[in-house]
Backbone as a printed PyTorch tensor [residue, N CA C, xyz], in Angstrom:
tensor([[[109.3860, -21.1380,  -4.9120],
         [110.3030, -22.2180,  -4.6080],
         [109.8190, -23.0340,  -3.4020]],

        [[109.2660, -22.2560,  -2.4030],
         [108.6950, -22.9600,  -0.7450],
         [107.6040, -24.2820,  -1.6210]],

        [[106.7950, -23.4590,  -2.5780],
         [105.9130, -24.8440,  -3.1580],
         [106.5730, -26.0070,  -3.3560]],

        [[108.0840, -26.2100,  -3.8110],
         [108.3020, -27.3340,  -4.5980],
         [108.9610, -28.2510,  -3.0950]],

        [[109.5290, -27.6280,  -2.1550],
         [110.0200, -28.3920,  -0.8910],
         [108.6550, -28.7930,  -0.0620]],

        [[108.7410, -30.4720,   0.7280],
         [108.4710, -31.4230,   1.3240],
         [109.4170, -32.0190,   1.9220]],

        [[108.5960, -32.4360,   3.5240],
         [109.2370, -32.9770,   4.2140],
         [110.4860, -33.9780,   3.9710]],

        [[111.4140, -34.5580,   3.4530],
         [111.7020, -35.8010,   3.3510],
         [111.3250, -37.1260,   4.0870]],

        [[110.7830, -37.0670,   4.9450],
         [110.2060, -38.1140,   5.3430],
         [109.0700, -38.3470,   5.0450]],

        [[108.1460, -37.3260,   5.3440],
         [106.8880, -37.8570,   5.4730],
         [105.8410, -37.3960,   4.1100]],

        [[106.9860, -36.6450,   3.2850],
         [106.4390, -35.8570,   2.2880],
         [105.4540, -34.7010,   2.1260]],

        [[105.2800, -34.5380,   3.6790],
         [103.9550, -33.3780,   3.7400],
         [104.8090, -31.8860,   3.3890]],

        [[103.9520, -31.4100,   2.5910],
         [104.1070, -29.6020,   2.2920],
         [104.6460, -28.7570,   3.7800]],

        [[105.4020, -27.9400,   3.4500],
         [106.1680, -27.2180,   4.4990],
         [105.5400, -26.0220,   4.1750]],

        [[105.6530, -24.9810,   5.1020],
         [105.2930, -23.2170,   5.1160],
         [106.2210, -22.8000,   6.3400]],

        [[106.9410, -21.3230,   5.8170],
         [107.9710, -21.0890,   7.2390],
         [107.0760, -20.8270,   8.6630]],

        [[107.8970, -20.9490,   9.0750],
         [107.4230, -20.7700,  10.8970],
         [107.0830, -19.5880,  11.2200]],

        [[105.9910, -19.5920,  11.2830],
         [105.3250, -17.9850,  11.8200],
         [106.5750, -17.1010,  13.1380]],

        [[105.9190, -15.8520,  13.4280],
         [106.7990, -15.3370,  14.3140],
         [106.5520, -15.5510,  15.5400]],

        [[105.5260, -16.3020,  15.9870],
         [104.7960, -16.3670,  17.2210],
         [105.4890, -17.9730,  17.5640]],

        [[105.2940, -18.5090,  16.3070],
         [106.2820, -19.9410,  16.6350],
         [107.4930, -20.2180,  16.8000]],

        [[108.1640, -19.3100,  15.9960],
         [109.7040, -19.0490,  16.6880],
         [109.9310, -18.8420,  17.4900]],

        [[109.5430, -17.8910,  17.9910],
         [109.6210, -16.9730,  19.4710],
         [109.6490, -18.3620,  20.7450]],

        [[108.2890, -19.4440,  20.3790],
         [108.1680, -20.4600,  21.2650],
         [109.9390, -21.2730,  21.1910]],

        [[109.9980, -21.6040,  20.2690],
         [110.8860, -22.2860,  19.6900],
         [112.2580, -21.4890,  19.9940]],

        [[112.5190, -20.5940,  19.7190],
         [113.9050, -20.0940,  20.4970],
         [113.6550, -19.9070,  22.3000]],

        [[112.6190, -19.6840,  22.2730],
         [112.7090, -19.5850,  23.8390],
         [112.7070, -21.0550,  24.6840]],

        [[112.3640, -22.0610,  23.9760],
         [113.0560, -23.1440,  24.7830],
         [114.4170, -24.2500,  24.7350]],

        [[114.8990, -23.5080,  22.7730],
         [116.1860, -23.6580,  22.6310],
         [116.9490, -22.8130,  23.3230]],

        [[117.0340, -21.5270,  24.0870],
         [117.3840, -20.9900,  24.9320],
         [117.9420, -21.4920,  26.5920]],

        [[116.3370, -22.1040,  26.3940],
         [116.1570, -22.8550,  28.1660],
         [117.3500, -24.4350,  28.1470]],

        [[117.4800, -24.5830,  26.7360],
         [117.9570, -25.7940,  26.7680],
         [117.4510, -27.3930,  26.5690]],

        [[115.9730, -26.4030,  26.0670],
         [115.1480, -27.8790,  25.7570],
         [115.1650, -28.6230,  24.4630]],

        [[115.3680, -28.1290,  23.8040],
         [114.9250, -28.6920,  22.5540],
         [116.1240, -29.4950,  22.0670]],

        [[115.6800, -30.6100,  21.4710],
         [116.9460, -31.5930,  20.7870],
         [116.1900, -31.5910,  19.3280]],

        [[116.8020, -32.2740,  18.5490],
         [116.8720, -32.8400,  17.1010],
         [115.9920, -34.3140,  17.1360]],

        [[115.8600, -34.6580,  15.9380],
         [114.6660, -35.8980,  15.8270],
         [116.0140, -36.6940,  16.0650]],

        [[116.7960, -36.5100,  16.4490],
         [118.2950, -37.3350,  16.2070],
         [118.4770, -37.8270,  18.0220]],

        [[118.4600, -36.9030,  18.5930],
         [119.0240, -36.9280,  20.2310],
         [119.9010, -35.7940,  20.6410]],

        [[120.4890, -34.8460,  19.4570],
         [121.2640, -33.6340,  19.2680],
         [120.5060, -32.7640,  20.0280]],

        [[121.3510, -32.2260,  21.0130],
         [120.5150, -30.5690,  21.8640],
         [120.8850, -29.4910,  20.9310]],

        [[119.6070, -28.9290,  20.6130],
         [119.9010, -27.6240,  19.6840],
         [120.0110, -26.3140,  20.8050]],

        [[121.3520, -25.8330,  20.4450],
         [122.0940, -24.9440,  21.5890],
         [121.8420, -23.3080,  20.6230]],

        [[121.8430, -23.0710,  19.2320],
         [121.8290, -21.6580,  19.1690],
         [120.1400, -21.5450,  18.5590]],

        [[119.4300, -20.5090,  18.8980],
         [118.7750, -19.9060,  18.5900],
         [118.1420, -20.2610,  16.8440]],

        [[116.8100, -20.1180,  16.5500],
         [117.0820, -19.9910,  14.7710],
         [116.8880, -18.7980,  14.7290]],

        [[117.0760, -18.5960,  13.2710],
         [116.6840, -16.8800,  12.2830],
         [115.4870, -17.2130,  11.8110]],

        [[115.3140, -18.4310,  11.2760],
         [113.9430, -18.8210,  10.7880],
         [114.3960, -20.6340,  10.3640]],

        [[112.6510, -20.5580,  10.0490],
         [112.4180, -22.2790,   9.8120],
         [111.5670, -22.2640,   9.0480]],

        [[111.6010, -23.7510,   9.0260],
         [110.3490, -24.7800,   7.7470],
         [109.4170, -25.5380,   8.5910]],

        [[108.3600, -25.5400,   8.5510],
         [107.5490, -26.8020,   9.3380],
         [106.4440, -26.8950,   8.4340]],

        [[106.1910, -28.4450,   8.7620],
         [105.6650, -29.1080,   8.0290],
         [103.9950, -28.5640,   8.1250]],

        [[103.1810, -28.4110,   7.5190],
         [101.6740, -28.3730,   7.2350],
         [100.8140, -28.7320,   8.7000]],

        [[101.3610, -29.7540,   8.7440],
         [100.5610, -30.5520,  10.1560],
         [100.9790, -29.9520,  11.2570]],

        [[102.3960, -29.5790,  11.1710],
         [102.6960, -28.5070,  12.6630],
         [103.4490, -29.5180,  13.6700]],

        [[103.8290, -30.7120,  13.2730],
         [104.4270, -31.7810,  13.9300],
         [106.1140, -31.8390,  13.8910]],

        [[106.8030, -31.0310,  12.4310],
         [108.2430, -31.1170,  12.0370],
         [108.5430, -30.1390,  11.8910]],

        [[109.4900, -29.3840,  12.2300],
         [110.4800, -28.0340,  11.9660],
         [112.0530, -28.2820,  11.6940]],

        [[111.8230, -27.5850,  10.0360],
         [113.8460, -28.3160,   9.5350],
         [114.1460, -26.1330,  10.0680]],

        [[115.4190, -26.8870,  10.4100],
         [116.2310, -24.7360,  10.4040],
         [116.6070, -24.6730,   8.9920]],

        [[116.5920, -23.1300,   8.7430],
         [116.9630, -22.6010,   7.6640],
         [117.9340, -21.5600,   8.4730]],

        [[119.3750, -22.6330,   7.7700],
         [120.6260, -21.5890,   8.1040],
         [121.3660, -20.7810,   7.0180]],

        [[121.4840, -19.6170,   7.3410],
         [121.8460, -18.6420,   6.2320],
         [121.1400, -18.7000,   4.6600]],

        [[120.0620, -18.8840,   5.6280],
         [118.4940, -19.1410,   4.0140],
         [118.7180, -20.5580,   3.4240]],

        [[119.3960, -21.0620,   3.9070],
         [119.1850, -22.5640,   3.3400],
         [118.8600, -23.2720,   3.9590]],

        [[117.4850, -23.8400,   3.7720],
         [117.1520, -24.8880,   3.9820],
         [117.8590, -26.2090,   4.9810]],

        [[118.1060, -26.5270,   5.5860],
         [118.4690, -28.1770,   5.9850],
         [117.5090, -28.9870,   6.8480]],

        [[117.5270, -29.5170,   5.3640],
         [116.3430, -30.4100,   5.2730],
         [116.6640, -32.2170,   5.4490]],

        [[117.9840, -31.9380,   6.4180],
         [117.7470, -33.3850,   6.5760],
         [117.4630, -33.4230,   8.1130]],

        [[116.7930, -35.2520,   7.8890],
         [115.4980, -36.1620,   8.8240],
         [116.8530, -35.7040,  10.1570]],

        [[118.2130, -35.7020,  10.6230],
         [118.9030, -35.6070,  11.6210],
         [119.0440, -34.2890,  11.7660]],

        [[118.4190, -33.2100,  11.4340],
         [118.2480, -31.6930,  12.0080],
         [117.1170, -31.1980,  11.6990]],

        [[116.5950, -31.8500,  12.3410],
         [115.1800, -32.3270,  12.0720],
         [114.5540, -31.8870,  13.8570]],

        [[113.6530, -30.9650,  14.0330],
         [112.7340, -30.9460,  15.7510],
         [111.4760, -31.1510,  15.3530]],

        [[111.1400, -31.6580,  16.2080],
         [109.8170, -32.3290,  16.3640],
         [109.1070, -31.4780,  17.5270]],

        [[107.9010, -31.1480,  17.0520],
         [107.1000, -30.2100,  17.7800],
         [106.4350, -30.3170,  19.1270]],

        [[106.8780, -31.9580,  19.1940],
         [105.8260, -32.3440,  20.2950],
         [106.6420, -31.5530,  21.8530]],

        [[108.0750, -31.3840,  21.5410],
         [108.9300, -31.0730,  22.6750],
         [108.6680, -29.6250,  23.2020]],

        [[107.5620, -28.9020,  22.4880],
         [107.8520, -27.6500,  22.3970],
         [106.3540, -27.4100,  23.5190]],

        [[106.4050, -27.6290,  24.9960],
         [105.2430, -26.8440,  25.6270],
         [104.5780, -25.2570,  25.0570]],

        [[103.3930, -25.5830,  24.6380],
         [102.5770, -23.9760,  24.1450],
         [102.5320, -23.6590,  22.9540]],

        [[103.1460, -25.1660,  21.8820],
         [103.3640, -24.5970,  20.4230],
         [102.2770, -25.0790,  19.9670]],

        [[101.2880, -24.2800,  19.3540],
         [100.1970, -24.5180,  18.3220],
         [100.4960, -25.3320,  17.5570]],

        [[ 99.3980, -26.1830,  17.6660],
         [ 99.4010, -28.0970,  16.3910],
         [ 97.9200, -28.0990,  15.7690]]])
C-alpha cells in the first residue's frame, strides 16, 4: 500500500521515517520547535511518519493513518541534525 501513496504536492514517493529520524523529530517537537508547512506548532510527539524520498517533507501517521494533507504537513529544513 506505502507504494501507491505520494506526496500531494510535489508527488514524490514517500517511505516511513526511520527510527533515528523520529527520535530527531520528536525531540524537537518536544523542545517546541517544530511547526507545520502551515505556521501550526506541532505540540505532541509522533508514533510514526511518512517522508518524502528526498527527505525534505514529513506527513504524521495518526493511529496508522496517514494525514496526508499539504497543512500537516513539516518540512525538514526546521529540524537541526536531520539527515537530507
Amino acid at each position: 500500500m506505502l507504494d501507491l501513496l505520494v506526496c500531494p504536492v510535489s508527488k514524490a514517493p514517500l517511505r516511513p521515517l526511520g527510527v533515528g529520524e523520529l527520535a530527531i523529530l520528536n525531540r524537537a517537537i518536544s523542545a517546541g520547535q517544530v511547526t507545520t508547512v502551515s505556521g501550526a506548532a506541532v505540540a505532541t510527539p509522533l508514533a510514526a511518519g511518512l517522508i518524502t524520498r528526498d527527505g525534505h517533507v514529513i506527513y504524521p501517521v495518526v493511529d496508522e493513518i496517514p494525514v496526508m494533507l499539504r497543512e500537516a504537513s513539516i518540512g525538514t529544513i526546521q529540524l537541526e541534525g536531520f539527515p537530507r
